[in-house]
C-alpha positions, 0 to 999 in steps of 0.5 A: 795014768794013761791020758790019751786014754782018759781024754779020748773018753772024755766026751762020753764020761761027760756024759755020764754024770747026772744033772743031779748030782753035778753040783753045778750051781743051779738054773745060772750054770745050767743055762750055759747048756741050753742050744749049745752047739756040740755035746757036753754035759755040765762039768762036775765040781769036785766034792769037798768032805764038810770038815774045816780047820784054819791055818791059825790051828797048825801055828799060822801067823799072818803078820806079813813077816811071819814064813808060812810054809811051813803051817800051809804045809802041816795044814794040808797034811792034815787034812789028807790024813783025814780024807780031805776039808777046808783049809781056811785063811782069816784075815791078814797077811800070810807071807809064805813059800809054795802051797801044794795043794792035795785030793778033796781039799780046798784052799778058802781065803776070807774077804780080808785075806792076802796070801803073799809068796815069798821074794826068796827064790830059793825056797822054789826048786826046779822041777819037771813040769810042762810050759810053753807046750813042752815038757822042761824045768821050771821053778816050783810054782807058789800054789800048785797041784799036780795028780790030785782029784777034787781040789779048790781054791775059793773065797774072796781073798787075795793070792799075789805072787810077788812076781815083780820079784821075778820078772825082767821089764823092758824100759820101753814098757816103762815111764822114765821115772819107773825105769830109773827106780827099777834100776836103782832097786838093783838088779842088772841092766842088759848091755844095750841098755833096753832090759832090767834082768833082777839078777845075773842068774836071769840073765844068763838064761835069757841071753844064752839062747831060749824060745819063747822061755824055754831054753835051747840048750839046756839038756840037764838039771844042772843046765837048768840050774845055771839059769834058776831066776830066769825059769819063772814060775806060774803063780798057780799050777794045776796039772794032771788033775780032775774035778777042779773049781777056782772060785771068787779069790783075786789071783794076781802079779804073777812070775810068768803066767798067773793060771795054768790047768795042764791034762786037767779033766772038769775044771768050773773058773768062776767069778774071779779077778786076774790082775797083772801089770801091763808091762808084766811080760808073759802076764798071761791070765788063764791059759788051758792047756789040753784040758777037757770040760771046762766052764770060765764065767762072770771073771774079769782079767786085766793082765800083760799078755793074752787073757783067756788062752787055750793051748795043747802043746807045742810041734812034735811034743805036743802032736806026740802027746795028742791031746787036745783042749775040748768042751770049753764053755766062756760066758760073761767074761771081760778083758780090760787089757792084755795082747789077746783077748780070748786066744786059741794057739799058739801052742795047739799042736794037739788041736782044740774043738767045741769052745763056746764063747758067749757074752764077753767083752774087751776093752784096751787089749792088743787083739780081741778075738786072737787066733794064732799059729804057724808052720811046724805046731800042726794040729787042728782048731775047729768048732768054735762058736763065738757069740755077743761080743763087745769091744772098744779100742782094740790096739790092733785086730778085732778078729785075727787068724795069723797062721804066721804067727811070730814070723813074716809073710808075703801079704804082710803090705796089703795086711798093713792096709797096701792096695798094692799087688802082692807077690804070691807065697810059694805054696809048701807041702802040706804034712802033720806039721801044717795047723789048721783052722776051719769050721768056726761061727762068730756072730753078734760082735761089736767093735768101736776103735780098732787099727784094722777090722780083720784079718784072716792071714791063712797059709797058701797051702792050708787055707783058714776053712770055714769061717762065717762072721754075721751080725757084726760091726766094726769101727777100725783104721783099716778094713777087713782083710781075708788072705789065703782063706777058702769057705769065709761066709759074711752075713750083714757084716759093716766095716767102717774104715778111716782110710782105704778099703773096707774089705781087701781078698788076696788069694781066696776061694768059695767066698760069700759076702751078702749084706756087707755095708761099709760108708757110702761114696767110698772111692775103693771099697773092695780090691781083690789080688793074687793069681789064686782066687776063685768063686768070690760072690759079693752082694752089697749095695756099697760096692759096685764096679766103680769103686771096686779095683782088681789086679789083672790076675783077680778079674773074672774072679768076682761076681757084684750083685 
C-alpha cells in the first residue's frame, strides 16, 4: 500500500462519495457539513454484510472466569470466510486475550456485556507497531485491527482493558491509603521510593533509558523483550485501516493509551464513554494519529492524560512518513477530566490542517484547548477553527500554544505571571525541524476558573501566526500572555485576572486588539517587553497610558486607542 499516495488523495476521494450512499446518519450527521470552513465531504461508514452469529454459537462463556480467546478468535474466522457480519456479544462477563478484529466485521456488545482482557501478559507478544510517533515494539494490543477496510465496534457494552495490571503509578498521584494497598498487592517499589512499577520486567525498562516510552536503546526484538511489561499496550489499535465506526460501547481502564487509529482513512467515533482513572499515566482518550476524514461526536472522555488528541508522527520518522491528520470534524464533545482537553501535538511532525471543533465543553482537565510542540518535530499545524466552547476549572491554561513543550524557556517568568523584564531568546536557524503553528480562529470560548487565561509561547525564530480568538471570556488567576507571536488578532475578548496584569506581550509583531475588557480601575492592565515588538495596536477603554507599563525597549511600539 502506497500511503503517501493514498493520503495525499484523500481530500479528492472524499469527495467522491455520494451523500446517498454515505451511510452517514441522517440530517444530525449531516448538519456537521453545513458552513464548514474547508472542503470535506461526509465521512463514509463502512458496509457491514446483514449476517450475525453470537460468541455463544463458536463455545463462548461469559462466566468471567472462562479464557475467550480462543471463541473470539474462531468467531471472526468465520466470519471472514463468509465475506464478513456481526459478531455479537450477550450479557455477561467474557474474560479473554486480544481480539483481531477483520474486513467487513463488527464487534456488537449488548447493554449487559463486559469484555475484560486478560492480567496474563503473556498471552499479548511484541509486535512492530507505531506509538509515540514512531515505529518500534509494543505489546500486542487486546482489540485491534491492522490493514482491514470496514470494521466496527458497536453497542452499549463494556470493553475494559485491565489496565491497573499493567501500568506504574506515582505515589504522589495516590492517597496514602491507595499507595499502601498498591504496594501490598505486589509489585516493585522504585529505589527513591515515589513509583509502584508491577514488575521487574517494567522496571527495567522504565530505568534504563526510554523517551516518552519508548526505549532509547533497544535495537533488537531481543531488546524489547528484556522490557515486555514495560511496553504497554493501547487497549484498542486501529492501523492502516479504511472505513472505521466506533460506536456507543464504554472503552475504559486502558494499559496506556485507551483508542489509537494510526494511517487510518474514514473514521465516524460516536456516542461513546472513555474512562480512565486520573492517576492512569499516558490514560489518553483517542488520539488520531495521521489519519483523514474524520467525525468525533456526542462522546464523553474522562481520562489521565490528554482527551481528544491529534498527532502524525514525531521528528525525522514522522516528517519522513509525510502524512498529515487532516478533515477532522469535533462537535458535542466533553472532557471531564485529563491534561488536555482537545490537543494538537505533540507529535505533529507530518502536520495537521482542517479540524473543526465545535460545541465541546471541559471541566476539570489540566489545559482545555492544548496546543503543543517543540524544536526538532518540524511539521505544520494550520486551519483550525474552534467554536463554542466551555470550560470551568481549568488547573492551568484555557488556550495554550507551547512551542517548548517539555523543555524550559526564557519567557518562562513572565509566563508565571512576572511583570519583569525577560531577557530575549537567542533566535535559531529556521530548518525542516522547526514546527509551526498559523491560521488558526477560535471564537465563542467561555472559561470560569483557570490559573492563567492564555498563553501563545511561540519560538523566536518561528512566531505562533495567525491566531484570531473573538467572543470570549475568561475568568483566571493569571491574564492572557502572547509571547514570540506575529498576526494574533482579539475581537471583544474579556480577561478577568485575580491578580497582575490581564494581557502581558513579550516580543510580538501585527498585533490587533479591539474591544479587549478586563475590570476596571486596574493599577497594570497591560505591559509590553522584548526588544523585538512591533506594530501592536490596542483598543480598549480598560487600558490607557496610566495603567499600562512598557520596558524601554517596548516603547514606541503601542499604539492606545
Amino acid at each position: 500500500m502506497n500511503l503517501k499516495k493514498l493520503f495525499a488523495a484523500c481530500a479528492v476521494t472524499a469527495l467522491c462519495y455520494p451523500l446517498a450512499s454515505c451511510c452517514c446518519g441522517g440530517d444530525a450527521e449531516a448538519s456537521l457539513y453545513e458552513n464548514l470552513p474547508f472542503e470535506m465531504a461526509p465521512v463514509q461508514r463502512p458496509e457491514i454484510p446483514a449476517y450475525e452469529v453470537s460468541l455463544t454459537d463458536f463455545g463462548g462463556v461469559g462466566d468471567g472466569s472462562t479464557l475467550n480467546t480462543e471463541a473470539f478468535a474462531n468467531a471472526f474466522a468465520a466470519l471472514e470466510k463468509r465475506g464478513g457480519g456481526r459478531l455479537n456479544v450477550p450479557s455477561g462477563v467474557w474474560y479473554t486475550g486480544p481480539i483481531e478484529l477483520k474486513d467487513n466485521t463488527e464487534l456488537h456488545l449488548d447493554r449487559g456485556a463486559i469484555i475484560f482482557f486478560s492480567n496474563d501478559k503473556s498471552l499479548y507478544p511484541i509486535r512492530q507497531v507505531t506509538f509515540e510517533g514512531l515505529d518500534t515494539w509494543r505489546c500486542q494490543s487486546p482489540l485491534s485491527a491492522t490493514h482491514v477496510k470496514n470494521v466496527a465496534i458497536t453497542g452499549e457494552g463494556v470493553i475494559d482493558g485491565n489496565g491497573d495490571a499493567w501500568r506504574a503509578v506515582k505515589r504522589d498521584k495516590l492517597t496514602a491509603g491507595a499507595w499502601e494497598r498498591k504496594v501490598r498487592s505486589g509489585g516493585i517499589v522504585s529505589d527513591d521510593g515515589r513509583t509502584w512499577y508491577p514488575s521487574e520486567s517494567f522496571k527495567f525498562g522504565a530505568t534504563t533509558g526510554s523517551d516518552q516510552n519508548v526505549s532509547t536503546w533497544a535495537t533488537t526484538k531481543e531488546d524489547f523483550e528484556r522490557m515486555h511489561d514495560f511496553l504497554r499496550p493501547v487497549l484498542v489499535q486501529i492501523h492502516y485501516c479504511e472505513n472505521v465506526l466506533i460506536e456507543g460501547v464504554t472503552i475504559q481502564n486502558s494499559p496506556c493509551w485507551n483508542i489509537h487509529p494510526a494511517m487510518c482513512k474514514n473514521i465516524v467515533v460516536k456516542g461513546i464513554t472513555v474512562r480512565c482513572p486520573d492517576y492512569a499515566q499516558n490514560g489518553d482518550g483517542i488520539d488520531f494519529e495521521s489519519c483523514c476524514n474524520i467525525e468525533i461526536t456526542d462522546s464523553s472522555f474522562d481520562v489521565g492524560d490528554d482527551g481528544i488528541c491529534i498527532k502524525s508522527g514525531k521528528d525525522e520518522a514522522g516528517r519522513r512518513r509525510g502524512i498529515p491528520c487532516e478533515n477532522i470534524i469535533v462537535d458535542n464533545c466533553t472532557v471531564f477530566h485529563g491534561h488536555g482537553g482537545f490537543v494538537v501535538g505533540s507529535e505533529m511532525s507530518g502536520g495537521v490542517k482542517n479540524v473543526k471543533v465545535s460545541n465541546c465543553r471541559f471541566t476539570g482537565t489540566d489545559v482545555g484547548l492544548r496546543f503543543k510542540s517543540t524544536r526538532g518535530r518540524g511539521g505544520v499545524v494550520e486551519n483550525i477553527f474552534i467554536d463554542n466552547v466551555a470550560m470551568a476549572d481549568i488547573s492551568t491554561e484555557a488556550l495554550l500554544f507551547d512551542l517548548f513543550y517539555g523543555g524550559k524557556s526564557a519567557s518562562e517568568a513572565l509566563a508565571d505571571g512576572d511583570e519583569g523584564e525577560v531577557t530575549d531568546m537567542p533566535v535559531k536557524p529556521v530548518d525542516e525541524t522547526t514546527p509551526q503553528f498559523r491560521n488558526i480562529d477560535i471564537r465563542n470560548v467561555y472559561c470560569r476558573g483557570a490559573r492563567r487565561a492564555m498563553l501563545f509561547n511561540g519560538l523566536p525564530e518561528m512566531n505562533v501566526e495567525n491566531v484570531t480568538v473573538e467572543n470570549t471570556a475568561i475568568y483566571a488567576q493569571n491574564g492572557a500572555q502572547i509571547n514570540e507571536s506575529t498576526g494574533v488578532t482579539f475581537r471583544n475578548v474579556k480577561v478577568v485576572p485575580e491578580k497582575g496584569p490581564a494581557l502581558m506581550i513579550n516580543n510580538a509583531k501585527n498585533i490587533e486588539i479591539d474591544g479587549f475588557a478586563c475590570p476596571e480601575g486596574m493599577e497594570t492592565a497591560l505591559t509590553v517587553t522584548g526588544s523585538r515588538n512591533e506594530n501592536i495596536k490596542i483598543a480598549s477603554k480598560y487600558i490607557s497610558l496610566s495603567n499600562a507599563h512598557y520596558s524601554p525597549r517596548s516603547e514606541g511600539k503601542v499604539t492606545l486607542e
